[in-house]
Every structure is written in C-alpha cells, then in structure tokens.
C-alpha positions in Angstrom: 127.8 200.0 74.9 129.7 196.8 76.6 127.8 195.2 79.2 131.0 192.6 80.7 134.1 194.6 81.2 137.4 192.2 80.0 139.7 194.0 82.8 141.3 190.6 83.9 144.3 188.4 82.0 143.8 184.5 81.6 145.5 181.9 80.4 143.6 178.6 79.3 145.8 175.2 79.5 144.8 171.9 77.5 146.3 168.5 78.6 147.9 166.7 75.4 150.0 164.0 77.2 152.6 163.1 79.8 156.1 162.8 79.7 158.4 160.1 80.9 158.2 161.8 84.3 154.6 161.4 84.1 154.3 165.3 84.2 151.6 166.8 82.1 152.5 168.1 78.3 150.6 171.5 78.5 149.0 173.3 75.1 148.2 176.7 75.2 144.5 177.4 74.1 144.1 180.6 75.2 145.9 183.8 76.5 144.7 187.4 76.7 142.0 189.4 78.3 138.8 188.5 80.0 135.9 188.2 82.9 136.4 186.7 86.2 133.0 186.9 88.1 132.8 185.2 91.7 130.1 184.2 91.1 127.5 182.8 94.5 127.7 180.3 96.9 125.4 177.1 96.2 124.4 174.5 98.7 125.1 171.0 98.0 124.2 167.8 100.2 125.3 170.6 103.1 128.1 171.7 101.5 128.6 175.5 100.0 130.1 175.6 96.7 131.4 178.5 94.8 130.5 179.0 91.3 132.9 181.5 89.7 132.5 182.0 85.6 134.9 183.3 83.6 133.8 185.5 80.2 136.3 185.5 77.2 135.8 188.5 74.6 135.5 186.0 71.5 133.2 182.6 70.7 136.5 181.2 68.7 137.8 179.8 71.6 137.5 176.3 71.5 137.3 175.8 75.2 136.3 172.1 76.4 135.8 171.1 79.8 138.2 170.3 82.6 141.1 172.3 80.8 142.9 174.4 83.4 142.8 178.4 83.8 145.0 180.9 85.2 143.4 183.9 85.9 144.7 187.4 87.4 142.6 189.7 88.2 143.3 193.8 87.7 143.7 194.0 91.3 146.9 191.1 90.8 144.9 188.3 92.7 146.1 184.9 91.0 143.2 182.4 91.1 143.5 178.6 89.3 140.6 176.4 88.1 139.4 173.9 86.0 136.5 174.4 83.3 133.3 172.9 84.0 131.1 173.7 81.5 131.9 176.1 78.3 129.3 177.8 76.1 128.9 180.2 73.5 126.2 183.1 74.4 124.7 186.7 72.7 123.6 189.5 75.2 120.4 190.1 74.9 120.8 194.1 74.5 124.1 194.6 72.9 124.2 191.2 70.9 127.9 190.9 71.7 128.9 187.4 71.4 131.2 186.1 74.3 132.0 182.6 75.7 130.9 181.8 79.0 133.0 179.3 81.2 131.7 177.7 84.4 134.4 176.8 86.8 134.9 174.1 89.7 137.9 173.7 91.8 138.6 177.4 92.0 141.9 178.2 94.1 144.1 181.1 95.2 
C-alpha cells in the first residue's frame, strides 16, 4: 500500500559557482521520479501565496534550501521553483520514508 503516488519527473539543481560570465555552475543533486502537490493558497500581509511541496521516493537526497527544481508533471506541465524548506518524514500508516520539500517562487 503507497499512500503518495511518484507519477511526476524532477530534477533538483545545486549552485557551486559562477563562471567568468557570471553565469551559474549548476550540480545535479537529483533526477528521477517524484510528487508535485499544489498545495493551498495562504494569506500573507494581503497577499495569497501558493505553497506547492514536492515528495521525493527516497530520504538520501541531500536536498538543502534555495536549490532549484524542475518539475514536469505526467500531464507534461513544466513548473520551476526554488526549495524552501526540506525534511525527512515516515507515513504514519505505511512507514514509507520520503522527503518532503516546501517550495517558494513556483513558476510555469
């Protein structure tokens, strides 16, 4: 019994440096299946944020914040973001252990 499907394909991006062109010098921390939840709307100083969180299918990942994501979904939207939070959680029923990503700054 799984309770999060991993239908989607990401790919998580790590900054290392800049070249002489000041572009970034990307490092690839993660690619392969996963979660992407919209996740709701949340009110701040009159604002509405989203809060999408992404679910990878492993707690090896080490994932730390504002690294970048590429996500497409099985439907073949393409969404970008930036981490916010990672964490390493167990469901409660199955005791599958997954990491959990909150993300900010999620585009199409």
């Amino acid at each position: 019994m799984r309770l999060i499907a991993f239908e989607d394909k990401c790919v998580i991006k790590r900054r290392l440096n800049t070249n002489e062109y000041d572009e970034p010098i990307m490092e690839s921390v993660y690619s392969g299946e996963c979660c992407y939840q919209e996740g709701g709307y949340s009110n701040v100083q009159r604002m509405f944020v989203r809060n999408p969180i992404l679910f990878l299918p492993d707690v090896s990942v080490l994932v730390n914040a504002n690294d970048d994501v590429e996500v497409t979904t099985k439907f073949g939207r393409k969404l970008k973001a930036i981490v916010a939070r990672p964490r390493e959680i167990e469901m409660p029923i199955t005791r599958q252990r997954v990491t959990r990503l909150e993300l900010k700054q999620a585009t199409e």
